[in-house]
C-alpha positions as CSV (number, residue, x, y, z in Angstrom):
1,X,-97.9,-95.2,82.1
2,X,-101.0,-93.8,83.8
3,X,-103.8,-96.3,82.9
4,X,-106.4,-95.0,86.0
5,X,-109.5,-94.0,84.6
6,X,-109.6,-96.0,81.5
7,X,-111.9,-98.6,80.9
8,X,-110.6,-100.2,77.3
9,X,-110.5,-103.2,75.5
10,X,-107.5,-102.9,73.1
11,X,-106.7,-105.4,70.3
12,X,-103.5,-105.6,68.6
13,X,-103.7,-106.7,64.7
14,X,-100.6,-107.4,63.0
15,X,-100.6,-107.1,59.0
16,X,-100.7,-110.6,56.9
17,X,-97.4,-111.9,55.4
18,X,-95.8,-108.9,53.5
19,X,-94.8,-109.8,49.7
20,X,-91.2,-108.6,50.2
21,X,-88.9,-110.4,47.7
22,X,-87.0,-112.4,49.7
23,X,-83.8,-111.1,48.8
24,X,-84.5,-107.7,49.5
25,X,-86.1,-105.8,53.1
26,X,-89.5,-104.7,53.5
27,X,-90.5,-101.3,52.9
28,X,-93.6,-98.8,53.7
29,X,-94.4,-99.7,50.2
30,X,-94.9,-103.4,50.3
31,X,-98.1,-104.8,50.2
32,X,-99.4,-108.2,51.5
33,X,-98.7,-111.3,49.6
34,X,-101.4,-113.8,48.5
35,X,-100.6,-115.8,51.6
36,X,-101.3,-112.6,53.7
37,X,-104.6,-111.7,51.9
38,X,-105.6,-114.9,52.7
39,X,-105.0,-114.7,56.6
40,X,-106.8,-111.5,56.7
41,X,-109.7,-112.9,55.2
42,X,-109.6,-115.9,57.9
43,X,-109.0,-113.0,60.8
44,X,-111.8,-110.5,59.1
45,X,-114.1,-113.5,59.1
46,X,-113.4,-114.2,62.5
47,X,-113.7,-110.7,63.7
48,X,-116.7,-109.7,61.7
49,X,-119.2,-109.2,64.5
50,X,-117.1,-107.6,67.0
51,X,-117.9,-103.7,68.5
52,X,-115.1,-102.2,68.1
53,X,-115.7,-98.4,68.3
54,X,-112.4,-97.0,66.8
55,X,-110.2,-98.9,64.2
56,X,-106.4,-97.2,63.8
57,X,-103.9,-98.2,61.3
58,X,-100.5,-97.8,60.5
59,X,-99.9,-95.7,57.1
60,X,-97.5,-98.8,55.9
61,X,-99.7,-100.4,53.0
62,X,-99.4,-103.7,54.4
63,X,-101.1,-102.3,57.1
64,X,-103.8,-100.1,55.5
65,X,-105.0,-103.2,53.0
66,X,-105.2,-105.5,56.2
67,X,-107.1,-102.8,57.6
68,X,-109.3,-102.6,54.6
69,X,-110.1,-106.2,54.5
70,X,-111.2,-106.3,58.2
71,X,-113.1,-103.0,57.6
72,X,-114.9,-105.1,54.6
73,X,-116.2,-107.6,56.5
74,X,-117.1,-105.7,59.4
75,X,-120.9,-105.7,60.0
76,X,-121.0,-102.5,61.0
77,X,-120.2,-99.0,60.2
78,X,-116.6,-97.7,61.8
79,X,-114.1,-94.8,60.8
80,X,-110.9,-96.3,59.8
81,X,-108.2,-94.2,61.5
82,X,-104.7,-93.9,59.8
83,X,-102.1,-92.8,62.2
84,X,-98.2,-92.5,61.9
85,X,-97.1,-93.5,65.4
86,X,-98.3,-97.1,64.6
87,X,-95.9,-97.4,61.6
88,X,-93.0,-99.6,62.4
89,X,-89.3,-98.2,62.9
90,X,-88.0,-96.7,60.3
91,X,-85.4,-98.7,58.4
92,X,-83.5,-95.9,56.6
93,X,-81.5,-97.1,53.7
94,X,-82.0,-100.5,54.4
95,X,-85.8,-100.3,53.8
96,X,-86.4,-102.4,50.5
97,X,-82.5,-102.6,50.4
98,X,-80.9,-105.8,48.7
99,X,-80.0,-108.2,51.9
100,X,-76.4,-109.2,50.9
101,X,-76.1,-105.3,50.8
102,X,-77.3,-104.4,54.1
103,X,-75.4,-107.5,55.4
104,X,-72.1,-105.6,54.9
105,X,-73.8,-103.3,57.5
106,X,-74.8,-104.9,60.1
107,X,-72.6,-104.4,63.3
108,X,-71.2,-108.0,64.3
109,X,-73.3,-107.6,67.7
110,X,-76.8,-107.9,65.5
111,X,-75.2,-110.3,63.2
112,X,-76.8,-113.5,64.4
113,X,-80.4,-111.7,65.2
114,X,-81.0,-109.9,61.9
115,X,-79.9,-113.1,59.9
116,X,-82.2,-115.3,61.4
117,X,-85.2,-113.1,59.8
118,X,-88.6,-111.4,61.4
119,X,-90.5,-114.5,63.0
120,X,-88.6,-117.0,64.9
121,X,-87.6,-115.0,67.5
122,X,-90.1,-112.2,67.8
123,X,-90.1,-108.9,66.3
124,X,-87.3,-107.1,65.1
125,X,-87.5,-104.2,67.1
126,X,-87.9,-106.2,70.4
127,X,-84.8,-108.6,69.5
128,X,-82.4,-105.4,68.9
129,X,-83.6,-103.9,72.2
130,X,-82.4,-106.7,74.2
131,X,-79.4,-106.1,72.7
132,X,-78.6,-103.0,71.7
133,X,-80.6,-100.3,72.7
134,X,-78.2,-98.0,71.0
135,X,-78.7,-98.8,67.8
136,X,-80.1,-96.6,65.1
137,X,-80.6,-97.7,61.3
138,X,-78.7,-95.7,59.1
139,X,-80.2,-92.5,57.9
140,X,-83.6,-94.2,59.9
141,X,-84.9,-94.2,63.3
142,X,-82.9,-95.2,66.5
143,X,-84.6,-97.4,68.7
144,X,-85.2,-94.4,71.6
145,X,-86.5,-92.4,69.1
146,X,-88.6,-95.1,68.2
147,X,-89.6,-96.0,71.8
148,X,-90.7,-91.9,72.2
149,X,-93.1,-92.4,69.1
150,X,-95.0,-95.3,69.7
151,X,-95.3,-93.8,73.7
152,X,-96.7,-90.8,73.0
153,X,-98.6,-91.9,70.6
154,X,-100.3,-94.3,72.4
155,X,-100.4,-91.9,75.6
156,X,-102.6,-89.4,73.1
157,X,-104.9,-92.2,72.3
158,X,-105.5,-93.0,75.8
159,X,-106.0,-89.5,76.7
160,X,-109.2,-89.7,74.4
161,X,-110.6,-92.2,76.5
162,X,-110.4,-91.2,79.9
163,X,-113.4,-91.2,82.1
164,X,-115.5,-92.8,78.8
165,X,-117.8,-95.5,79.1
166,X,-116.0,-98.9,78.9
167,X,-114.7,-99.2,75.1
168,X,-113.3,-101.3,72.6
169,X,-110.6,-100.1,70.1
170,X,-108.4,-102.0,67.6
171,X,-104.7,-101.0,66.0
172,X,-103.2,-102.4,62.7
173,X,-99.8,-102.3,62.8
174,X,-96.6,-104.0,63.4
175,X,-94.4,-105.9,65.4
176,X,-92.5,-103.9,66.8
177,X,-94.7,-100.7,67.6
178,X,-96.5,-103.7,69.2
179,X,-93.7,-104.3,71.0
180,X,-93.6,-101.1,72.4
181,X,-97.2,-101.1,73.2
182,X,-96.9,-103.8,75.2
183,X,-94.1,-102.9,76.7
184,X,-95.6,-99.8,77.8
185,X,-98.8,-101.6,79.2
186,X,-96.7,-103.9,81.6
187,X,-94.9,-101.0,82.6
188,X,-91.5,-100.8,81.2
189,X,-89.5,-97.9,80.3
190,X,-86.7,-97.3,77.6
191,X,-84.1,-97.2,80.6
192,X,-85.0,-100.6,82.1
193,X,-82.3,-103.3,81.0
194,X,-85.0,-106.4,81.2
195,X,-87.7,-106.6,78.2
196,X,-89.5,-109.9,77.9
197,X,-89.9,-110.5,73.7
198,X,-93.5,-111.1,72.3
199,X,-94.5,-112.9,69.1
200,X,-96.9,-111.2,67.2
201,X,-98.0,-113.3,64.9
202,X,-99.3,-112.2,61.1
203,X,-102.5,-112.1,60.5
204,X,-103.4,-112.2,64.0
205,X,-104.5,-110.5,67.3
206,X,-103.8,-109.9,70.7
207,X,-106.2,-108.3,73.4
208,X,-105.9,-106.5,76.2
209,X,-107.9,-105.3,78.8
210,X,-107.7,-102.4,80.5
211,X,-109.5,-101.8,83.9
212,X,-109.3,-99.9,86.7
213,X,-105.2,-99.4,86.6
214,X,-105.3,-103.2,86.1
215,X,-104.0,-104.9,82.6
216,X,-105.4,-108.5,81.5
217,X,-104.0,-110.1,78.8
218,X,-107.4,-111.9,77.3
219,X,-105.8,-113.6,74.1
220,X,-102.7,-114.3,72.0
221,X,-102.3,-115.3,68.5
222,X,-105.7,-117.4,68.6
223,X,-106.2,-117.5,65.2
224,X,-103.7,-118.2,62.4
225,X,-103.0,-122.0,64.1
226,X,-106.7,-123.0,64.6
């Protein structure tokens, strides 16, 4: 990834805890629970007198109502961006999909990953890619496909920043478009075989820095444990 001539502060927000039922996946559709409201609120409050000049968010509604919280309690006036690279990998039929159901689907290689759920060993997305890079969820997104997304997505964004002024944009989103982010910023491609896994934690944010071809890792997950 070409990161000369960009002088950028970029800040990773994942979504509060999702209110899936916990028999079932998430989908684009599900909103945050009452816990996740309430991390929001702690991050919003926490955040309230940043400068960020842009603020992007996935279209996911998990997504767009943490968004909409932070944007709330932001003292001062910013465009909320929606954008569709930041939503996380498609899960085709298994999106919102009774677990015991999509259990029955699940190649043996993925077993023990998927089963052991979102958060304790980092994102989805990035624990499939250590794994199986091949792997595409039925009638969804395959994780190449996936990788291309988030990329060029991000590569567009950067593009509008070039040459500007130093700057200091935030993303709502989710783990693994995160991943991918990341991934992209320490300079890995979708044909290396070695991807370090990051946890993003809900509610919470990550920053980068981005100066002079160089990238600095300011914070991780400050917040949600303080």
């Amino acid at each position: 990834m070409n990161l000369k001539d960009l002088d950028l502060e970029i800040n990773l927000i994942r979504h509060g805890d999702a209110a899936s039922d916990p028999n079932h996946w998430s989908s684009p559709t599900t909103p945050l629970s009452e816990v996740g409201v309430a991390q929001v609120k702690k991050l919003a409050l926490k955040l309230k007198n940043q400068s960020f000049d842009a603020l992007y968010t996935s279209p996911f509604i998990r997504a767009k109502q943490t968004a909409e919280i932070i944007k709330k309690y932001y003292q001062k006036s910013i465009d909320l961006q929606e954008k569709n690279w930041l939503s996380e990998i498609d899960l085709g039929t298994w999106a919102g999909g009774l677990k015991e159901k999509v259990a029955l689907q699940i190649p043996s290689s993925l077993k023990s990953l998927l089963d052991e759920g979102y958060n304790k060993r980092g994102p989805l997305v990035a624990r499939i890619l250590v794994t199986d890079k091949k792997f595409t969820f039925p009638s969804g997104e395959s994780l190449e496909i996936f990788w291309k997304r988030v990329s060029n997505g991000l590569h567009e964004t950067f593009d509008q920043y070039r040459s500007f002024p130093s700057r200091k944009i935030a993303f709502v989103g989710h783990g693994g478009s995160f991943t991918v982010i990341l991934l992209n910023l320490l300079g890995k491609s979708f044909s290396d075989t070695n991807f370090p896994i990051f946890l993003f934690r809900q509610g919470d944010i990550t920053t980068i820095r981005i100066n002079n071809g160089f990238v600095f890792v300011l914070q991780v997950n400050p917040f949600q444990n303080s």
